[in-house]
N, C-alpha and C positions, 0 to 999 in steps of 0.2 A: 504494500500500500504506500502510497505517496508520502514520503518527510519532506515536508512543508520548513522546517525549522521552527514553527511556530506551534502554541498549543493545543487547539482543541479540534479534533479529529472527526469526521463524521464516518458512520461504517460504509459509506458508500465509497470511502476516498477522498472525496471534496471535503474542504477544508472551512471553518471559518475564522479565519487567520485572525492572529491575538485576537479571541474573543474575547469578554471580560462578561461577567454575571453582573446580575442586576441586583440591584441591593440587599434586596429582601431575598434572597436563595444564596447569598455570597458566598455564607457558609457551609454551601452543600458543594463545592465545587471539586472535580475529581479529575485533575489536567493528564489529557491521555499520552501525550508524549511530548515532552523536550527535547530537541535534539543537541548532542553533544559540540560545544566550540568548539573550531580549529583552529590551528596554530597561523594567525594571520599576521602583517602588519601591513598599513594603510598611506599613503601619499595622498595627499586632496588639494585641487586645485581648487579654491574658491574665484567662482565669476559666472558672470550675467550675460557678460557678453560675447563667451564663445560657449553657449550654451547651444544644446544641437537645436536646430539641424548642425552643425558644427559639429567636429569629432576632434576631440583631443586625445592622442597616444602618451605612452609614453617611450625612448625608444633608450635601452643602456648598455653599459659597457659589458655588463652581464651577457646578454642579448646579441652581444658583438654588433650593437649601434643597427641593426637593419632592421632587425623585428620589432614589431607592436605589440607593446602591451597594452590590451582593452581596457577602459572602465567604467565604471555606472554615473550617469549622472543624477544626481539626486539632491534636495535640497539645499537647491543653489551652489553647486560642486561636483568635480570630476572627480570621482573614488578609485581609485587602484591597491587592489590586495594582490599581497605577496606571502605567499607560504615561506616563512621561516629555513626550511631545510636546501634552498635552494638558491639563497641570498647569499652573498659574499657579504664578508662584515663593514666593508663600505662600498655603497653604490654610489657608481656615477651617471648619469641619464640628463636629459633632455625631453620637455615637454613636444612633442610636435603636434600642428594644426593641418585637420584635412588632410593627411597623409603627405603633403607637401611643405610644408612650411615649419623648420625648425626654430625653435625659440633662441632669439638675440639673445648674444651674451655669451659667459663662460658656462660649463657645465654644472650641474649641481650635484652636489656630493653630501650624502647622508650616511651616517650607522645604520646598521638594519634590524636593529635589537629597540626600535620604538617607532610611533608614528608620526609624520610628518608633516606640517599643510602650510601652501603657498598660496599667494593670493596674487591681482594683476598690480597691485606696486614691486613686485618683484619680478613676473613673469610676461614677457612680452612678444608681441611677432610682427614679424614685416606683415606688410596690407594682405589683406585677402579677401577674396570675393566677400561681399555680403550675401547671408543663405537666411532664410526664412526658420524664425528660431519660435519653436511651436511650445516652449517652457512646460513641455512633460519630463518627467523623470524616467530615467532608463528605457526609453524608445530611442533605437537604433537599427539603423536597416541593413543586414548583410547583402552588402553588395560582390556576389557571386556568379563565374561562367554560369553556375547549376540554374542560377534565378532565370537567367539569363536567356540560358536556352530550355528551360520547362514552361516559361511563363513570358512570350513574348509580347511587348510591349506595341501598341498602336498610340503615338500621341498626337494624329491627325485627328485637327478639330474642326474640319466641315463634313464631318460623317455624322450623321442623322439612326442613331441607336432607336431601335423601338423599346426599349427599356435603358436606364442605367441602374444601378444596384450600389449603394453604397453600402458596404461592409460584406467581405466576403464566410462569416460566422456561420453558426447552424443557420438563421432565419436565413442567409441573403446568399449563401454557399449552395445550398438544396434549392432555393428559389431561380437559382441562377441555373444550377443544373438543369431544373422541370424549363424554363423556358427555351434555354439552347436547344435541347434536346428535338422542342418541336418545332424548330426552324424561327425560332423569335430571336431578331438579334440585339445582344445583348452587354452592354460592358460592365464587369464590375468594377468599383474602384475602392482598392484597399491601402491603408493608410501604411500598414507596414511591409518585409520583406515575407521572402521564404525562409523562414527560420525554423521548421521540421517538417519532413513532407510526408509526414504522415502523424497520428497518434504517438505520445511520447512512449507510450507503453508498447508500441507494435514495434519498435526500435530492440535492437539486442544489448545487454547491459541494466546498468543503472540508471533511470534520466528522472526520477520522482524530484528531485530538486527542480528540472528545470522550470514549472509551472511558477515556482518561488522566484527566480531567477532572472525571470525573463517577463513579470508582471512588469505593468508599466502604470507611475504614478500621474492619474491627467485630472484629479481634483484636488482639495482642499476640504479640510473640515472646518464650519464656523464653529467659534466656542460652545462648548457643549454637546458636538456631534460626535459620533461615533463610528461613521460607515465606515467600511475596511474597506481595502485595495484590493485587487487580483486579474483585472482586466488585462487581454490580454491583443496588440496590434499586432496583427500580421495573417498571412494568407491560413485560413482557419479558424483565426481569431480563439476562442475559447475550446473550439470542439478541438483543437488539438491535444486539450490538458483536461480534457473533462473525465469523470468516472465511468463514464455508459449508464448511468439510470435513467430509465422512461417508463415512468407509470402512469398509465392514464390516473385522469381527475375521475372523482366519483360523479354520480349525482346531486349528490347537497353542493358540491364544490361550484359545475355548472349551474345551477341554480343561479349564482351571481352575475352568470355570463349573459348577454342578449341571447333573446330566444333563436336568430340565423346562428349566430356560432354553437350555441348550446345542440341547436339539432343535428347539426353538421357532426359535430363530434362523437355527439353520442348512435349518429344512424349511419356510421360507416367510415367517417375521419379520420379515422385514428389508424386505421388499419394502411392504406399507403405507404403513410409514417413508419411506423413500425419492419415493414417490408423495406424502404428505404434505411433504416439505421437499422436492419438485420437483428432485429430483437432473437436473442439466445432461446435455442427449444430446450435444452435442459443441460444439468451439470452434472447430474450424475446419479448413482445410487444412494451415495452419504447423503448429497441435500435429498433424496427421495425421501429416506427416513428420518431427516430431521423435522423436514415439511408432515408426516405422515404423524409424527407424535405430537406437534404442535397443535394439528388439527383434532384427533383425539381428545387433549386434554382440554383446548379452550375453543369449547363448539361455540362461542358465542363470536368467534374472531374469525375473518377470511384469512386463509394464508396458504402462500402461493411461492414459486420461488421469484427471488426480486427481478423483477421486469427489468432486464437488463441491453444493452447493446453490445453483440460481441458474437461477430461471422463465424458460424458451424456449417461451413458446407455440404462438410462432410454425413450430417446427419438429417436423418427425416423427421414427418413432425412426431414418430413414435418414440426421437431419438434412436434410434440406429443405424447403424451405416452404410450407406448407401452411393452420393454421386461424387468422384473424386475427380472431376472436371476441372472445379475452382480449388483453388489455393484459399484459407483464411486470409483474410485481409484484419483480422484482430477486430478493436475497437474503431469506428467509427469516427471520422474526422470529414470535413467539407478542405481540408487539403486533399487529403486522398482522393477525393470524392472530384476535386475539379482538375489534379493534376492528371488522373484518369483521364479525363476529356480532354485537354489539354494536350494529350499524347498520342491524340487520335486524329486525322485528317478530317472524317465524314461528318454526316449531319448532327448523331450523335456524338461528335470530338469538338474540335476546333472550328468548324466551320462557321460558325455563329457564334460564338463566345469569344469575346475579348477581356481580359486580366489587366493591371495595369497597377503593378504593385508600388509602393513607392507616393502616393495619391491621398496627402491629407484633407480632406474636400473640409471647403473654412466658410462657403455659404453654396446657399440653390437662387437664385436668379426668378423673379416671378414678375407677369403683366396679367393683373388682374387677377382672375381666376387660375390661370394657367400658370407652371412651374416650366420655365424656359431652358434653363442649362445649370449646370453645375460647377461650382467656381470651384479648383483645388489647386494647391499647393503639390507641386511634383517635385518630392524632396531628392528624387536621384537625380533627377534633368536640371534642379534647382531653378526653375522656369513656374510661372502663375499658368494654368491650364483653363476652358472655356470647353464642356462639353457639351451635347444637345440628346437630347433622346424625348420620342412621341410621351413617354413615360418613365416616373422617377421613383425609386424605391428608396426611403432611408432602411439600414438594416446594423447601422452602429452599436445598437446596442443600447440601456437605459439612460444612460448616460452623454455619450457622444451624440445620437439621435436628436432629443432636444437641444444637447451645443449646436448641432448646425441650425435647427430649426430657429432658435434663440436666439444668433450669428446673421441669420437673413430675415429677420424682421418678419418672421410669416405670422400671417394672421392667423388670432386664436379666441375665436367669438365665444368660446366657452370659457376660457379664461382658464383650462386646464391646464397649460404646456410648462412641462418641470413643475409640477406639483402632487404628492403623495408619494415618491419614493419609499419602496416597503417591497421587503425581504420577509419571507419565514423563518421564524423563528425557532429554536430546536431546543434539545434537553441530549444529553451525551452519558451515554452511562461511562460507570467505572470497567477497568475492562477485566474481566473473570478468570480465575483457574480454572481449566476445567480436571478435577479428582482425576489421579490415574488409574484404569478400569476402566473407568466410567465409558458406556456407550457409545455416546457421542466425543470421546477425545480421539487424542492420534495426531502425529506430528506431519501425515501426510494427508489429513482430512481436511475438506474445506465446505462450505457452505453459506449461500446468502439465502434469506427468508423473508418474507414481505408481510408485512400483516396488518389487516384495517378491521375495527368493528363493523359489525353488518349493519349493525342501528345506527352506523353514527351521522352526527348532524354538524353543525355547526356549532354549537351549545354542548354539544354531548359526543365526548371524544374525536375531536375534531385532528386527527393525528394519524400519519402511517409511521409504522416501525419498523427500521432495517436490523434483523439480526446477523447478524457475523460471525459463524466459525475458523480460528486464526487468520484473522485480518490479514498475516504479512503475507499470504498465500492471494489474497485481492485479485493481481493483476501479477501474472510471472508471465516473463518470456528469456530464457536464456538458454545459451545453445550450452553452456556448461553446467551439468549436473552440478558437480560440486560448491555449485554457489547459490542454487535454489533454497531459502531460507529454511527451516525446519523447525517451526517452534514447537518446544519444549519448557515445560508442560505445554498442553494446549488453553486455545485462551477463547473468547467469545464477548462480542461487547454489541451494544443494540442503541443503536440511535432514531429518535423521535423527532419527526419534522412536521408542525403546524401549520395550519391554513392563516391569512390575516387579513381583513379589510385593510383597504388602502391608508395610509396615515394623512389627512392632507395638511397639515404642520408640518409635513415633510414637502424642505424645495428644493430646489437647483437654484442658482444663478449665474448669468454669462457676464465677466469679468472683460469680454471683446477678445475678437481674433487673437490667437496667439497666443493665450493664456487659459490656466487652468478653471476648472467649473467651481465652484464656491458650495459647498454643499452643507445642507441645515439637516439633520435625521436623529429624530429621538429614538431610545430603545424602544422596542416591542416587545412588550407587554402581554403579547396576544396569548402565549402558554403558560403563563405563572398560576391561574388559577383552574389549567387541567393539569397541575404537577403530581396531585396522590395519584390522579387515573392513570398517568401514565407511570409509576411506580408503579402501584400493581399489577398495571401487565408486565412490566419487568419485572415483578416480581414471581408472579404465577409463569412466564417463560423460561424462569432459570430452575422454579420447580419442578417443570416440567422436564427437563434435560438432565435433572442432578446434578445443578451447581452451585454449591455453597455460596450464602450473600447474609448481609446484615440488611432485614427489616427495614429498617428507619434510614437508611445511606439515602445522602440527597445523588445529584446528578449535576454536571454541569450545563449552563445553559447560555446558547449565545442568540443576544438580543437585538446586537447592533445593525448587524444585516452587512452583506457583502455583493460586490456589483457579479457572482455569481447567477443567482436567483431572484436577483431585485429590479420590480416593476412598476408600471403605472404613470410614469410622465409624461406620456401620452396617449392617454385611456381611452377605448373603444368607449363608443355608449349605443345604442339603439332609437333614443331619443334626442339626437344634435346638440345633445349638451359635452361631449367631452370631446377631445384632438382629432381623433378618427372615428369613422363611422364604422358597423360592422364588416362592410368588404377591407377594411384597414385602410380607406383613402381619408385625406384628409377632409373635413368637413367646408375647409375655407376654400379648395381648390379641386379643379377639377380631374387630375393626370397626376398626384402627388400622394405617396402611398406611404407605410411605416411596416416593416416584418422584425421585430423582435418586439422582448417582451415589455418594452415600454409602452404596449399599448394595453397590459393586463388591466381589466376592471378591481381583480379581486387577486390577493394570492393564493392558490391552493397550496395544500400541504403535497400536491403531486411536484417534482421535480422539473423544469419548466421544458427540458427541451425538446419532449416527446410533441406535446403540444405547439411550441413553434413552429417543429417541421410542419408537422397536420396544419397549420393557419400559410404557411409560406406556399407547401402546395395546393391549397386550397386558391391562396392568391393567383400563382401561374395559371390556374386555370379561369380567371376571371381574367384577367391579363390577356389570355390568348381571344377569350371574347370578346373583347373590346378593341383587337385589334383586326380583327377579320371583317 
């Protein structure tokens, strides 16, 4: 499973990074894992004005003066860490800019037994181009032959796109796919590079860091806010670092939804979806029998194995095996998914779909009713871009989605736009021995379990539960045995994720091009008062398995919400009161759409991106009729 470096763990994988519990449960908190420091030291250049788009190296005598040493920039500075065991006990180095331009002056020479930081009264450079400085934090774009030639660039701007797609993520990755495919053409425009081209887990080795690593910081909290960071730019966007869970919403959940999308989902929606992110037929005999005593002992509870994304070619829907045609393709990414096309000539590849990575779009252009072109920033050409498409799709995500909307002055006769950001909220158990003997353990067993009340409502356990037979077994792929984790004892831990109306005290605000979003979000509150209910179903769950627990042990709970699963800034409505209507067009314009989940009414306690996809190809196919 994923180390994040940070505390609190969900059994799905995903993370809600430094959570922090809310006052009144503080003392019940049970942090699933810290990860262990490394032996680092740091160099920081503090400055504003060669912040990226800018790239600042380092290059030293270590390095023998030619190599680049990376680093992050973050809070107003360029950070470079160094591993201890690899330092000479004095470096000598030089800052350099944009790969060209080395810093005036002598060298600088430090000890490598502490850390370091310079600022621009010490560190300077001959002129250099001015580049378009977008003040995120650690957004940077590998520029590589591989981008180069998987994902070629068109930045001719008197072509007339019958779609554009901003953000290529689950919503605008799958959207963009369902339209190429039927000959709709189509450009997306993504802000960062190709930075995995595929799922980090479909990779051989270690890469659970890199979701931590390669987040990019493009808001701010106002005093008192709490949202966490995790967002992620680049071709994929989050489906690269996602866990694969897709569960459908219930019924009580759709209930908040207008009645077009509630009947879509529930009379067949779902199911494309699903087919498209290759939901898992099953894992195996162990979860058969984990699922099979569950259900036994708590007849009042659905439970199923967790609805999962994750390619079984190889098996039928009885589970067994059968076509060895495909190759797994693993976990489910909208990289995968487009570099697939991308790699293909025909109607279904390339032919109709344009990429155009590198592409920070900073407004959309409107006359009237109508959304005309799309203004972006082209951070590899370092050029202002001017696109045109029949039709415009935001798919940025909760967050970026309103900055551009925000950024171009669009109209918002509801008075909705960046307002109610809200995340579900969760509960984390402690994570459990499981007794040796015992049935259910074993160092080579594994199991995820899914569990809802059949009564439940909004009011009355309003929560699904991920159970987890040794977590570290989640997500393996490595060609060498000897490094397939093996826990010992085995262990089991169950995390509870709630449904939440919208916050609307929760806002955005656009601080103007080039700068980060300003963000206001109080904790959710929404599960503190279903905390014994969901104790005792982790309660009666580990009874059920024979795993020793103390009674009265709280859980940890995180409140603040992460741009993971968090919605509503530009909330569908049914009645012309919120940002988009139910087809997800906006209400002020005519050709101007939204596909992720800032356009949620409500959050459910289901995991948002099963749902995305189902609304994204729902859209392509309104899209294609509108265009014929």
């Amino acid at each position: 499973m994923p180390d994040y470096d940070f505390n609190y763990h969900s059994g799905s994988g995903d993370t809600f990074i430094g959570a922090r519990p809310a006052e009144d449960v503080a003392r019940l908190i049970t942090p699933a894992f810290v990860a262990a420091p490394q032996a680092l030291r740091k160099i920081r250049f503090e400055t504003a004005r060669y912040a990226p788009n800018h790239v600042v190296t380092i290059r030293s005598s270590s390095e023998g003066w030619t190599n680049d040493t990376l680093g992050t920039y973050r809070d107003g500075a360029w950070e470079f860490f160094f591993e201890i065991p690899i330092l000479p006990p004095t470096l000598a180095f030089k800052f350099m800019l944009d790969g060209e331009h080395w810093m005036q002056g002598p060298d600088l020479s430090v000890t490598t037994g502490i850390d370091h930081s310079f600022d621009e009264s010490t560190v300077h450079f001959p002129a250099a181009v001015n580049r378009f400085r977008h003040g995120y934090d650690n957004f940077q774009i590998d520029r590589t032959k591989l981008a180069q030639d998987g994902v070629p660039r068109n930045t001719r701007e008197d072509i007339l796109y019958d779609v554009i797609i901003i953000g290529s993520g689950m919503g605008g990755g799958s959207l963009a796919d369902a339209l190429s495919d039927a000959g709709v053409k189509t450009l997306v425009l993504e802000a960062g590079g190709l930075t995995l081209p595929t799922h980090m887990t479909n990779l051989p080795g270690d890469w659970s860091r890199a979701a931590n690593h390669h987040k990019v910081g493009h808001f701010m909290n106002e005093p008192g806010s709490d949202f966490l960071s995790g967002v992620h730019l680049s071709l994929g966007g989050r489906s690269v670092y996602w866990s694969g869970l897709i569960p459908r919403m219930h019924d009580w959940e759709l209930s908040f939804w207008p009645e077009p999308v509630r009947n879509f989902l529930k009379q067949g929606g779902y199911e494309p979806a699903e087919t498209l992110l290759r939901k898992a037929r099953r894992l195996g005999p162990f979860q058969d029998q984990v699922v099979a005593k569950l259900k036994a002992d708590l007849p009042g509870w659905h439970v199923e194995d967790l609805p999962r994304s994750a390619h079984q070619p190889f098996l039928n829907d009885a589970g067994e095996l059968e076509s060895i045609v495909q190759d797994s393709t693993g976990v489910f990414s909208t990289a995968d998914l487009l570099l697939s096309s991308m790699g293909y000539a025909e109607r279904a590849g390339r032919r109709n779909l344009t990429i155009n990575l590198g592409h920070l779009v900073t407004g959309i252009a409107t006359n009237g009713t109508q959304a005309t072109e799309v203004v972006c920033q082209d951070l590899l050409g370092n050029a202002t871009r001017r696109y045109r498409g029949n039709f415009i799709v935001l798919a940025a995500g909760s967050l970026e989605s309103p900055r551009i909307a925000m950024n171009s002055g669009l109209s918002d006769p509801g008075g909705q736009l960046g307002v109610g950001l809200t995340d579900h909220p969760a509960f984390f158990s402690a994570v459990y021995t499981i007794p040796n003997g015992n049935p259910f353990g074993g160092s080579k067993r594994h199991a995820k379990a899914f569990l809802f009340k059949k009564t439940a409502t909004f009011q009355d356990h309003p929560f699904n539960v991920e159970v987890v037979v040794n977590p570290e077994l989640w997500q393996v792929r490595n060609s060498d045995d000897d490094l397939v984790p093996v826990p010992d004892p085995s262990k089991i831990k169950m995390t509870f994720t709630f449904a939440s109306r919208l916050d609307d005290a929760n806002r955005l605000s656009s601080l103007g091009v080039g700068r980060k979003l300003s963000v206001n979000v109080r904790r959710n509150q929404a599960g503190v008062a279903h905390f014994d209910a969901a104790r005792t179903v982790r309660n009666a769950i580990l009874t059920s398995l024979g795993v020793p627990f103390t009674t009265e042990e709280g859980m940890g709970y995180g409140s603040e919400g992460t741009v993971h699963h968090a919605g509503g800034t530009m909330r569908m409505s049914g009645t012309a009161t919120g940002v988009v209507d139910t087809d997800l067009k906006f209400e002020a314009y005519d050709n101007l759409y939204c596909a992720d989940p800032s356009v949620w009414p409500f959050i459910p306690a289901a995991n948002p991106s099963l749902t995305l996809v189902a609304l994204s190809l729902r859209l392509a196919d309104h899209l294609q009729a509108r265009l014929t």
